[in-house]
C-alpha positions, 0 to 999 in steps of 0.5 A: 283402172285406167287412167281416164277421167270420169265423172258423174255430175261433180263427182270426179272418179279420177280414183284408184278403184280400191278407194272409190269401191270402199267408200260405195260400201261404206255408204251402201251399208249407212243408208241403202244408196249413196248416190241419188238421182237429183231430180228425184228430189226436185220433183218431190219439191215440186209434187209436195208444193202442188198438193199442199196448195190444193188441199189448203183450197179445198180443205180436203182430208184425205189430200191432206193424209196425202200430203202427210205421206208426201211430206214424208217422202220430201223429208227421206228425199232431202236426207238422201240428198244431204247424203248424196252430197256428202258422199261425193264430197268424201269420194273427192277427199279420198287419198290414193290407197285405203287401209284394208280393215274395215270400217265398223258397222255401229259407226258407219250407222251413227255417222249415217243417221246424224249426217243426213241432217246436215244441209249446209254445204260447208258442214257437209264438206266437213262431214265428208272429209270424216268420211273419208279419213276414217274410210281410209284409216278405220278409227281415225273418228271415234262416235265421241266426235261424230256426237259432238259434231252432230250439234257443231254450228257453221260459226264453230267449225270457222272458229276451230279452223282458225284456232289450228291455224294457230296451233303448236305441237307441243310434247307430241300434242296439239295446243295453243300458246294464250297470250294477248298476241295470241288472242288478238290473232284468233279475234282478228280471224274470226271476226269477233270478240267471241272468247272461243277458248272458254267456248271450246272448252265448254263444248269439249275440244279444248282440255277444261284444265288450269294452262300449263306452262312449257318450263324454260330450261336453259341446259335443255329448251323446250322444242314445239312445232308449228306445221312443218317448222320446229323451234325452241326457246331460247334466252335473249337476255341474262336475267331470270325469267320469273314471269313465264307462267304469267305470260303465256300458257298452254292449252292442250286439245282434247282428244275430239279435238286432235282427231277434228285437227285433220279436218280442219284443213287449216294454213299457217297465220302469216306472221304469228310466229314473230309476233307470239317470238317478239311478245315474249322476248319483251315480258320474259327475255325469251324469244322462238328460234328456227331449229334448223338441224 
């Protein structure tokens, strides 16, 4: 395929072929058609409007069975638009080369039928990039995750972003280290005094557990990464350090969560490691040290 830009309204198709032609699949064997013509809805707006208005006038029964049907097709034209739109936002979010296994069919129709109910342009962003990762690598999305999504609000999913900016990788899993830096980090991103903790526990994308606490071992410190950067603990003070589990405690993703993780597309806290590092070395004598090797 050359490597000319095409584009069809805000769809770019700057892609590989292969990409671009398994997500088509995708989407045809969901709903029929991804893509749409926009002015289709419109005009189901506007003729649902005009009959409504006149049947109202005339107290007319038959265009009020008319405009039954009408209402029906507006409804189907909304949810091929959701659709249309949240195909465009997975083509874009698409990497270069796809997995060759296909994706499976009951997965495609569940992400289908709960998707097409999704209007909120930001939600639909998110829909779109599930998408796309699981169009790129079948299994990466369970139907656990599309279920729990399918009743996931706007305010969660600001939340959840803000709650991976904060995010280590503990043993090779996701976690957040909860202490009062901690906490007044995530109030300070989202705005809010929202205990976002006991919420996505509730809901599921926090493991509903007692915190665990990373053993401090002086002969062998713990390693945990944060985005690109891995640290240990290291002791700055001879003195025991009896108080760690009081201090701070690990609270592990559960698996809907690690997978929502990639979707989040969240940055690095400016700052947080410091302070979460000069927080401890002043309640356990502890504090995070770059791993540079």
């Amino acid at each position: 395929m050359e490597n000319s830009i095409v584009k069809i309204g805000k769809i770019d198709l700057g892609k590989l072929s292969g990409p671009f032609t398994k997500l088509v699949e995708v989407g045809a064997a969901g709903c029929g058609r991804l893509w749409s013509p926009f002015e289709i809805v419109l005009k189901a707006k506007a003729e649902s409007k005009a009959r409504a208005i006149k049947a109202l006038a005339n107290h007319d029964i038959a265009e009020f069975q008319l405009q039954s049907k009408t209402r029906l097709e507006y409804l189907e034209a909304v949810r091929q638009d959701n659709l249309s739109k949240i195909g465009t936002h997975a083509l874009n979010a698409l990497p270069e080369t796809v997995s060759d296994e296909p994706v499976e069919k009951d997965w495609i129709l569940q992400f289908f039928d709960h998707a097409q109910y999704v209007c909120d342009e930001d939600m639909q962003i998110l829909w779109g990039r599930i998408l796309a990762g699981e169009t790129s690598e079948p299994g990466s999305f369970s139907k656990r995750t599309l279920q729990l999504l399918k009743t996931f609000e706007k305010e969660d999913a600001k939340a959840f972003t803000a709650m991976c900016s904060l995010c280590f990788y503990a043993d090779n899993w996701p976690c957040i280290l909860m202490n009062s830096v901690t906490q007044e980090c995530l109030n300070k991103i989202t705005k809010t005094n929202v205990d976002y903790v006991i919420h996505f526990k509730t809901i599921g994308l926090l493991m509903n557990e007692p915190g665990i606490t990373l053993i401090f071992d002086e002969n062998k410190a713990t390693t945990i990464r944060y985005y690109d950067e891995n640290y240990k603990f290291s002791k700055v003070v001879d003195r025991p350090v009896p108080h760690l589990r009081e201090s701070f405690t690990r609270i592990r993703f559960t698996a809907i969560g690690y997978e929502l993780i990639k979707t989040a597309n969240a940055k690095p806290c400016p700052g947080y490691v410091h302070s979460f590092s000069e927080s401890i070395k002043q309640t356990n004598g502890l504090e995070l040290v770059l791993v540079t090797e």
